[in-house]
C-alpha positions in Angstrom: 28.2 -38.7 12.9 25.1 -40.9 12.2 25.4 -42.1 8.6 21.9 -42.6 8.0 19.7 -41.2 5.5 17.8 -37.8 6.5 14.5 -39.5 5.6 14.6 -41.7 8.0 14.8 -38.8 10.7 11.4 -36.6 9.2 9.8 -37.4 11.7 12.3 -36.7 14.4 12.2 -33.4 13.4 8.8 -33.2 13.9 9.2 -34.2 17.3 11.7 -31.6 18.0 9.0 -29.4 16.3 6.8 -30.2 18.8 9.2 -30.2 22.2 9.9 -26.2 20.9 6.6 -25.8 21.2 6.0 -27.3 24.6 8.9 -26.4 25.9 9.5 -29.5 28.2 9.7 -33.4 28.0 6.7 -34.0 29.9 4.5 -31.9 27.5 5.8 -33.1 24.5 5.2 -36.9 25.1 2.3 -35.8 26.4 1.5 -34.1 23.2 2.7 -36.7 21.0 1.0 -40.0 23.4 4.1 -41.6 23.8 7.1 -41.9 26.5 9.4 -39.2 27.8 12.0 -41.5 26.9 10.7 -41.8 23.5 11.4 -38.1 23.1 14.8 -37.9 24.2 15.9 -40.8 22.4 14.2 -39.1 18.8 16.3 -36.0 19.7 19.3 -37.1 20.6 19.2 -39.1 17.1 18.7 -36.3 15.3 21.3 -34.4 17.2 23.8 -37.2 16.2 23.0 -36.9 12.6 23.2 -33.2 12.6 26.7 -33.3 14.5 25.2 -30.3 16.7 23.4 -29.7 19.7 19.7 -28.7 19.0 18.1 -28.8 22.6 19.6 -27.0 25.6 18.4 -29.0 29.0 18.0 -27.7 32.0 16.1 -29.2 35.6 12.9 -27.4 34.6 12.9 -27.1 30.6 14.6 -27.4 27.1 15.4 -24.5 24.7 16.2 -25.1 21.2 19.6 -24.2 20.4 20.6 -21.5 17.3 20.7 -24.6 15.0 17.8 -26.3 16.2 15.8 -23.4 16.4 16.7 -22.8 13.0 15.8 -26.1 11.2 12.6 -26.0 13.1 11.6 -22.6 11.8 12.8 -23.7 7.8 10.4 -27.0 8.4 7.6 -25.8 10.0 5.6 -24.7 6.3 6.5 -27.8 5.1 5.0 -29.4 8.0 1.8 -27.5 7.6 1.9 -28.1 4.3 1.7 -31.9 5.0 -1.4 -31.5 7.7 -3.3 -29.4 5.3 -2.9 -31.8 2.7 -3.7 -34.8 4.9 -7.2 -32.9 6.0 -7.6 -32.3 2.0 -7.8 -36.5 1.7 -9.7 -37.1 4.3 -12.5 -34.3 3.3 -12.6 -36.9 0.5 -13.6 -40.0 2.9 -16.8 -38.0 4.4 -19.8 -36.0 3.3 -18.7 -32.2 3.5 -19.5 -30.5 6.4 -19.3 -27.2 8.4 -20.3 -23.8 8.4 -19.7 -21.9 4.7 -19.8 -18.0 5.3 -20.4 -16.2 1.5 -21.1 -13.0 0.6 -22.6 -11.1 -2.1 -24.1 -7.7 -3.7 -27.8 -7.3 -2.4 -28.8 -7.0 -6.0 -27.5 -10.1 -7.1 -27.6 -12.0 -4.2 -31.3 -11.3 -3.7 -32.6 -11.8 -7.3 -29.8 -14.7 -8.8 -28.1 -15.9 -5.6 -30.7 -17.1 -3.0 -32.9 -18.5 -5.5 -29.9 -21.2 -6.8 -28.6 -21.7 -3.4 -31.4 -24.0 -2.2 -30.5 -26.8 -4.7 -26.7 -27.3 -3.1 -28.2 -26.9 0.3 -30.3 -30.0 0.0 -27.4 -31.9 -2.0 -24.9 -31.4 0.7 -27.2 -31.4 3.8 -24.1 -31.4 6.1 -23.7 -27.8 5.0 -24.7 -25.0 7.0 -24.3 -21.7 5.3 -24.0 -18.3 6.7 -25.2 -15.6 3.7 -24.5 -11.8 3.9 -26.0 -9.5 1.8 -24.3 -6.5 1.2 -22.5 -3.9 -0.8 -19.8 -2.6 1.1 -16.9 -3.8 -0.2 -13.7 -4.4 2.5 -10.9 -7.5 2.4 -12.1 -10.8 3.0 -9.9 -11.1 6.1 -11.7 -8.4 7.6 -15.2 -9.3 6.5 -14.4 -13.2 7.8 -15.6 -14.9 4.8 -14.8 -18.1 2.9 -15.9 -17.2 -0.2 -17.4 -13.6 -1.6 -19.1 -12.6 -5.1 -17.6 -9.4 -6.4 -19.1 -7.7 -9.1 -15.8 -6.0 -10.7 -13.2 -5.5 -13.7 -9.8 -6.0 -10.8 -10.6 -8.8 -8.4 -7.8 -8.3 -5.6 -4.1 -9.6 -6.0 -3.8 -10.9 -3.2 -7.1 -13.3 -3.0 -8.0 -16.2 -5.2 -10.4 -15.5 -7.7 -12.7 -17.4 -10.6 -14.4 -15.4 -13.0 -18.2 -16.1 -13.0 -19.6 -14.9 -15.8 -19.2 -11.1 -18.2 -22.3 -8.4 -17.0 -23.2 -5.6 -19.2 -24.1 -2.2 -17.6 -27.1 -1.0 -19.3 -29.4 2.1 -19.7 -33.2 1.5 -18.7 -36.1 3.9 -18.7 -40.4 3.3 -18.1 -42.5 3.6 -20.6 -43.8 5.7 -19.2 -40.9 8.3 -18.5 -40.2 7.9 -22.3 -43.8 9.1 -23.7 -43.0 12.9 -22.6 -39.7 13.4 -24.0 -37.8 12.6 -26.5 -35.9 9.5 -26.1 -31.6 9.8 -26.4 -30.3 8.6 -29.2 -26.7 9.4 -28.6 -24.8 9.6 -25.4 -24.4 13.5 -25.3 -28.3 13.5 -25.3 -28.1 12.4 -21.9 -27.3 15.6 -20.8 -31.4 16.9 -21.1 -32.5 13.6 -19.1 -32.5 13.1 -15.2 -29.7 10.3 -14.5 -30.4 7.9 -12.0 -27.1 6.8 -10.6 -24.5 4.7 -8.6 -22.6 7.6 -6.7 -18.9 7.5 -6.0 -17.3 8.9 -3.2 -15.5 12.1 -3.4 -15.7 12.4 -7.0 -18.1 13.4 -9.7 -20.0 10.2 -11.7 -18.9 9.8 -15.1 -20.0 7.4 -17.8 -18.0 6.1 -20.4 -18.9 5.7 -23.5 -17.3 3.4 -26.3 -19.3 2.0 -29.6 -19.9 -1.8 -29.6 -19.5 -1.9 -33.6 -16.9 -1.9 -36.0 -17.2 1.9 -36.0 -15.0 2.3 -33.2 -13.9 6.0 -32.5 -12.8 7.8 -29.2 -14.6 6.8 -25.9 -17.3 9.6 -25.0 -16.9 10.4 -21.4 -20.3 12.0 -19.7 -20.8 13.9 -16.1 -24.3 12.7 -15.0 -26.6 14.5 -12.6 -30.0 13.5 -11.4 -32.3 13.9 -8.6 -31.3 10.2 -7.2 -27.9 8.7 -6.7 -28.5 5.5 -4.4 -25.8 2.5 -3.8 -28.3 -0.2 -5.0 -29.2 -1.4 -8.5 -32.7 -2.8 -7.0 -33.2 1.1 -5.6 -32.0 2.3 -8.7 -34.4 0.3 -11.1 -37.6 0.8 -8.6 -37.0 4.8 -9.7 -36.9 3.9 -12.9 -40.1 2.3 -13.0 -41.4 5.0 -11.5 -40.8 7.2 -14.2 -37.8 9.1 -12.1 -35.4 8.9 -15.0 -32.9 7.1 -17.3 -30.8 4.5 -14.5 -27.6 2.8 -15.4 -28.3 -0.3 -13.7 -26.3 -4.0 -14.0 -27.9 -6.3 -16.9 -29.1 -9.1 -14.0 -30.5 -6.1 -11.9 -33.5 -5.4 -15.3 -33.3 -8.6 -17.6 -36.6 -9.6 -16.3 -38.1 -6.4 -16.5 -36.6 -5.6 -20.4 -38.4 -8.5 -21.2 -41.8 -8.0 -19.7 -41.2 -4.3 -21.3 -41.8 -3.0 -17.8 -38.1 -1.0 -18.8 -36.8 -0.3 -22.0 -33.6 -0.2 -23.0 -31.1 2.4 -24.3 -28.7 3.1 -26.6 -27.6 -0.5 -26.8 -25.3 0.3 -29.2 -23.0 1.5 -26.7 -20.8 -0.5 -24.0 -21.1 2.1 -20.3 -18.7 1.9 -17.7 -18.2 4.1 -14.8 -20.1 2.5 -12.0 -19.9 -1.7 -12.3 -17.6 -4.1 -12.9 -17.5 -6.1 -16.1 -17.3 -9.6 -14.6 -18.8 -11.4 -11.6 -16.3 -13.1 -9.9 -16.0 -15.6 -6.7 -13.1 -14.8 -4.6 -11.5 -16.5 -1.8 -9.1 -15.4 1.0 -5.3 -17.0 0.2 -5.0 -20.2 2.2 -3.3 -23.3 2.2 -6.0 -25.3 3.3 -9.0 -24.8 1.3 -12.6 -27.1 2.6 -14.3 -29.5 0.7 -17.7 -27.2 1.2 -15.9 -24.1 -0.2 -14.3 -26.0 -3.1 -17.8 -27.5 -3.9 -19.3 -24.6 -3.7 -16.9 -22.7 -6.2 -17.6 -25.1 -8.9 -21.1 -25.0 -8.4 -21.4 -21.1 -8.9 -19.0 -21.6 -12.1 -21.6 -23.8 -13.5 -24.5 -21.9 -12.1 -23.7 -18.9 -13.9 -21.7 -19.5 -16.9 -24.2 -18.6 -19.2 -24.2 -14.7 -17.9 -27.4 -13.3 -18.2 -28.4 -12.1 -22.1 
């Protein structure tokens, strides 16, 4: 038995790695740019450290052997591992490049998104992004994204995810809407106004009601019916403009237009769920090897929006 050190012999097990793979000699140094020779020298090192066969040789091909089958398949992460940390450093030695594919809600994307976006564009020119705006929600794997904005409370276990920044979910009405009734001044007052919602599928919309103060008490849970329920916080606000109704619409879908007094907002007293998320976060699909581009454009998002939108 060979009495030298295993690291000596990491990267002959590399090359076995490979000659698995190939499944012949030829291939392998082919693979590798060096000699046949070369190859079967590296293995039949490695065999004589292990004190076992690895390779099985025929006229026409090599098979790996229980054992050699087996320490390629216990090395092979750890080889990955390795080339996706090399790739990592050399991201480092070159302006980021390649294609970025991020997606976001069509309320948010539109109004906060696009307008930022510009500004990282022209600081990383070898950037090319790909932007879809939509609010169907599905796994990252299946949308074949790098990178998404979620507007929820649970981003998904099984992805990677920074919180952007808290949202508030907040009750908006026109001017004009408000001059012919009486405006609510507690939840159950809703029930006399047209509610302009975010439908749910197979179930009935509820909002939930819970004091921002001191005051506390129990939550205040309200069925909501109206004459529109659209999937959009942009479609939502438009109707209430237009004097539809009260709308439960996502702070950054109205902060303009509460300040301009084009909508005015109600029963701020009170936090509302039942149709958003809490948080906007940036999630990415689980990988080991993560690009410079998508890593750049986490942290610029982070700083982009830390501030929320109050």
């Amino acid at each position: 038995m060979d009495t030298g050190t295993i690291s000596q012999y990491l990267g002959h097990i590399y090359w076995l790695a490979i000659l698995a793979e190939q499944g012949s000699y030829t291939s392998a140094s082919r693979r590798l740019n060096v000699s046949k020779s070369a190859v079967s020298q590296r293995i039949a090192e490695l065999e004589r450290l292990a004190g076992i066969a690895l390779v099985r040789r025929t006229t026409r091909s090599v098979r790996l052997t229980e054992a050699g089958q087996q320490l390629v398949e216990m090395t092979r992460q750890s080889f990955d591992q390795i080339a996706d940390s090399f790739q990592s450093v050399k991201d480092l030695a070159v302006s980021p490049q390649g294609t970025l594919r991020l997606s976001a809600p069509v309320a948010f994307g539109r109004q906060h998104l696009v307008p930022v976006l510009p500004r990282f564009l022209m600081q990383y020119p070898g950037i090319r992004l790909e932007l879809d705006l939509s609010d169907h929600l599905s796994s990252l794997a299946m949308e074949g994204v790098d990178l998404a904005i979620r507007h929820t409370s649970t981003p998904p276990d099984l992805d990677v995810a920074w919180p952007l920044c808290v949202t508030d979910s907040v009750l908006v009405a026109s001017p004009g809407y408000l001059k012919s009734v009486a405006p609510p001044k507690c939840p159950a007052d809703l029930i006399r106004h047209p509610c302009l919602h975010y439908p749910r599928r197979d179930r009935a919309v509820t909002w939930v009601f819970e004091r921002r103060d001191s005051q506390g008490g129990d939550p205040v849970a309200l069925a909501v019916r109206g004459p529109l329920a659209v999937n959009n916080s942009e479609a939502l606000r438009a109707a209430a403009l237009a004097g539809l109704g009260i709308a439960l619409v996502p702070d950054f879908s109205v902060r303009e237009h509460i300040a301009n007094k084009a909508l005015v907002r109600l029963l701020s007293d009170w936090r509302i769920s039942g149709s958003y998320g809490d948080h906007l976060y940036v999630i990415r699909p689980y990988t080991l090897h993560v690009s410079r581009a998508t890593r750049l454009m986490v942290d610029y998002l982070k700083e982009e929006f830390k501030d929320g939108f109050s």
